[in-house]
C-alpha positions in Angstrom: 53.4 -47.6 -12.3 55.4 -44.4 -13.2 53.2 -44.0 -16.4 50.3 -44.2 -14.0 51.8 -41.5 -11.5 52.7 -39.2 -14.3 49.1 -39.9 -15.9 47.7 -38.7 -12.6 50.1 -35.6 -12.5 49.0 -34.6 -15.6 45.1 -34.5 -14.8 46.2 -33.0 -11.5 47.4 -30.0 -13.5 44.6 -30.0 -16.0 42.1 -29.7 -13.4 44.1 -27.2 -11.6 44.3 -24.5 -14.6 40.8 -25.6 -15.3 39.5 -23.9 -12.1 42.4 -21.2 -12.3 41.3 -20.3 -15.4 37.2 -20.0 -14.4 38.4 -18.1 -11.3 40.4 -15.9 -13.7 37.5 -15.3 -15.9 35.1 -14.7 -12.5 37.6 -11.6 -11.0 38.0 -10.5 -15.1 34.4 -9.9 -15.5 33.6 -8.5 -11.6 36.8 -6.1 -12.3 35.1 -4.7 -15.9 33.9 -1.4 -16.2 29.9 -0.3 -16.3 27.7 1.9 -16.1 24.9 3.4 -14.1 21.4 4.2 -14.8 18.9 5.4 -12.6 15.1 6.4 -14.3 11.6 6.8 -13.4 8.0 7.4 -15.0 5.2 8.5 -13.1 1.0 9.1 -14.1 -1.9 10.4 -12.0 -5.1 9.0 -12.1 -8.6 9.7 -10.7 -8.9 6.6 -8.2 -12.2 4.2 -9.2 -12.0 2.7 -5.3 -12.8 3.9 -2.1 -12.0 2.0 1.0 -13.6 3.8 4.4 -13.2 2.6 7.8 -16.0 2.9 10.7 -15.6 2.7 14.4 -18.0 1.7 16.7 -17.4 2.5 20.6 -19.7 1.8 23.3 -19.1 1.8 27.3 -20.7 1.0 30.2 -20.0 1.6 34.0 -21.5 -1.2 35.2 -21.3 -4.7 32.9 -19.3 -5.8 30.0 -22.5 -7.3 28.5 -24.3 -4.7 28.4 -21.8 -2.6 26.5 -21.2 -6.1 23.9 -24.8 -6.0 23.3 -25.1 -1.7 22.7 -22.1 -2.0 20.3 -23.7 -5.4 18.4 -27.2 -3.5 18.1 -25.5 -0.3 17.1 -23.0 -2.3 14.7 -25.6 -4.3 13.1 -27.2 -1.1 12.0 -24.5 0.4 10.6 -23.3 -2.7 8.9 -27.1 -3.4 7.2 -27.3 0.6 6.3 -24.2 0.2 4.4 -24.7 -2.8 2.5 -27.7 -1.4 1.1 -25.2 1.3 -0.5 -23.2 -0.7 -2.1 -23.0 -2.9 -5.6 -21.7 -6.5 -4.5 -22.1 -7.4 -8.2 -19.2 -4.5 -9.1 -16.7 -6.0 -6.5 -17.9 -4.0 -3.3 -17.9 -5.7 0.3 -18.2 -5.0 3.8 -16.2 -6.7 6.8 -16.0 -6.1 10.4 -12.5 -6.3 12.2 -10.8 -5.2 15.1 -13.4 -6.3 17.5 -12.2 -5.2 21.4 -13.6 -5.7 24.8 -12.2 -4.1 28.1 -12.1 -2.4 31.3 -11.2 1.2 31.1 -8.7 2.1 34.5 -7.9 6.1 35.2 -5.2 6.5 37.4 -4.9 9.4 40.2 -1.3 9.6 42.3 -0.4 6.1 41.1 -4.2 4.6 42.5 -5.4 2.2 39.8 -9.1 2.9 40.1 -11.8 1.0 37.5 -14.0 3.3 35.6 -15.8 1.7 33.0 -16.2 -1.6 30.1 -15.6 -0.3 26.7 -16.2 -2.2 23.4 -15.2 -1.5 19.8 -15.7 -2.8 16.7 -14.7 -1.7 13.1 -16.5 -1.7 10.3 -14.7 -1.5 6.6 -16.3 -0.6 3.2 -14.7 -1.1 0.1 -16.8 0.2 -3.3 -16.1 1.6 -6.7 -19.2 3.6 -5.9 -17.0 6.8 -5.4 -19.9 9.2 -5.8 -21.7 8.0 -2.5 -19.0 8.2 0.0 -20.1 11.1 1.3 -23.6 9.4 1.6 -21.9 6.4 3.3 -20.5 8.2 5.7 -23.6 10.6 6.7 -25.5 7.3 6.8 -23.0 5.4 9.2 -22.8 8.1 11.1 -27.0 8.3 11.1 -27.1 4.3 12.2 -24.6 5.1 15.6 -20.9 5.1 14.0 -19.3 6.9 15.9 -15.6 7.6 14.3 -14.5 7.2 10.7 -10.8 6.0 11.3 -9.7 6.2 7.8 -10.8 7.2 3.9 -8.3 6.0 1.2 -8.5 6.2 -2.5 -6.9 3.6 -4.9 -7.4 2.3 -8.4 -8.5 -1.0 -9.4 -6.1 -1.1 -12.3 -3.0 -0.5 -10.4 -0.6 -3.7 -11.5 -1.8 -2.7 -14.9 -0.6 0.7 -15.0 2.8 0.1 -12.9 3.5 -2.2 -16.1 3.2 0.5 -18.1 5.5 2.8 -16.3 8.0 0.2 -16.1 7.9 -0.2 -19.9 9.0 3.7 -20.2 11.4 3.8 -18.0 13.2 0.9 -19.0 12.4 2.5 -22.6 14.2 5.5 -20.9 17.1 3.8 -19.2 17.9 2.0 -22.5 17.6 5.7 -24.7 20.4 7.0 -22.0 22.9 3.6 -21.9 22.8 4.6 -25.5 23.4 8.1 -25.4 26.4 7.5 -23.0 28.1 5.5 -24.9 28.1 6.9 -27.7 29.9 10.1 -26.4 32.1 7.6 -25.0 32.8 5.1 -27.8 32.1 2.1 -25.9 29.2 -0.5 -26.0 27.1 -2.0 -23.8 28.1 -5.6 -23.2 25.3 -7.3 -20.7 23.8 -6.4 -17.3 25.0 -6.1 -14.2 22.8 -5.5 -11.8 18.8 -4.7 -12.3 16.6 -3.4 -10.1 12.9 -1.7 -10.5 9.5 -0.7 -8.1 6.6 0.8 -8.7 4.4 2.7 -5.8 1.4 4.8 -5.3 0.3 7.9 -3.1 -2.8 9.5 -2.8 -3.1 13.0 -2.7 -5.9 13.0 -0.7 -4.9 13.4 2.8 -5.1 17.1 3.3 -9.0 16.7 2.0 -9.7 13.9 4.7 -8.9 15.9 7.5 -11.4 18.6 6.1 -13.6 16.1 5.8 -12.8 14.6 9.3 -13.5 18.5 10.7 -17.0 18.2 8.7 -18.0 15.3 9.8 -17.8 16.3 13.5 -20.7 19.3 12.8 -22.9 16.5 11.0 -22.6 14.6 13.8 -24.0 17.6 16.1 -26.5 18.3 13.8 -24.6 21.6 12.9 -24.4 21.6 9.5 -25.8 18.9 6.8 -29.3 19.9 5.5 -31.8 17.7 5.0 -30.9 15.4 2.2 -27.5 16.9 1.8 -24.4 15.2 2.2 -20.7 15.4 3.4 -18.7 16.4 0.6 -15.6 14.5 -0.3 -13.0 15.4 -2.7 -11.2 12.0 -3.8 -8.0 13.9 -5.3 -5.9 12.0 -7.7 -3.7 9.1 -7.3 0.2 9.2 -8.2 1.4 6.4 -9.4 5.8 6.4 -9.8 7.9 3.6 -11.1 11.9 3.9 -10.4 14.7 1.5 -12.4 17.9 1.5 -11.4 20.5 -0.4 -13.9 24.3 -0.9 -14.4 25.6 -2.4 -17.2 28.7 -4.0 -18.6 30.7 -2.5 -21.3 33.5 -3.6 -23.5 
């Protein structure tokens, strides 16, 4: 019976340094030293995509179904003008969304007072066919559109090139670990932490509201010749990929 107690004892203590000594080893390697590094690689590129988005408002004072059925006639147009634009074979597609139906109230000294049905619907284009955007939107605008909501430029090979930029910054993070310690005498022993993201931004946006402006005098027959077209400038997109790093060292 003692033998069996002390037996028991014994494992009691083996098992007790075993998890001291893991827990030992845990706060040893939070408590060693590291270092930080924070890089980034960026590219521009001329985008291949366009994606443009088309609003279609109608009203009437009188009945709901009468606006539905403007907006559908008007909508149907636009959609079938723009499909003929685009190249389904090379990825293109049109979609509607954002369909809305509703009374439209105007208030006067807190009097709630009905004043017409509204209904919109939004129409969205997306084609590699960069060089007829202006076309596209002259021709929605032609068929009854009567806003273009948004024009954003992208590129079809985006994963492809964030890969890339990763690859050079880590590249650049692991050119710096070594130039640090060097000067320091130490080496790198494992990592710590790891973090990386890659984003895009067009530089577009100041031309959109140009074209936004132009638009407008197309639409009032002011300015757009015959045969001519609203001109778009589709900028460059700026693709950036940021790595941020700490690693162990001995």
């Amino acid at each position: 019976m003692k033998k069996t107690l002390i037996a028991l004892a014994v494992l009691s203590l083996f098992a007790g340094s075993t998890t001291l000594s893991s827990q030992a080893v845990t706060a040893e390697r939070q408590e060693r030293g590291y270092i930080s590094v924070n890089t980034s690689a960026n590219t521009e590129i001329a985008p291949d995509v366009a994606e443009i988005s088309f609003a279609v408002q109608t009203s009437d004072a009188k009945s709901m179904q009468k606006a539905t059925n403007d907006n559908k006639q008007i909508s149907d147009k636009v959609f079938a003008q723009l499909k003929s634009m685009i190249d389904t074979k090379n990825g293109d597609y049109i979609k509607t969304a954002d369909f809305s139906a509703s009374p439209i109230y105007t208030y006067t000294n807190s009097k709630k007072s009905f004043d017409r049905y509204e209904v919109s619907n939004r129409v969205i284009v997306h084609t590699k066919s960069i060089d007829k955007v202006g076309k596209m939107i002259d021709s929605a605008i032609a068929a009854g559109a009567t806003n273009v909501d948004n024009l954003t430029f992208s590129v079809s090979n985006y994963d492809t090139q964030c890969n890339e930029l990763i690859k050079i910054a880590s590249q650049k993070a692991n050119d710096r670990l070594a130039v640090i310690t060097s000067l320091y005498n130490t080496e790198a022993d494992g990592i710590r932490t790891f973090d990386v993201s890659c984003s895009a931004n067009s530089s577009n946006s100041p031309r959109l509201y140009m074209a936004k402006n132009m638009l407008a005098a197309v639409a009032d027959g002011v300015a757009a010749e015959e045969g001519s077209s609203t001109s778009i400038s589709n900028g460059v997109v700026k693709i950036y990929a940021n790595l941020n790093a700490t690693f162990f060292v001995k």
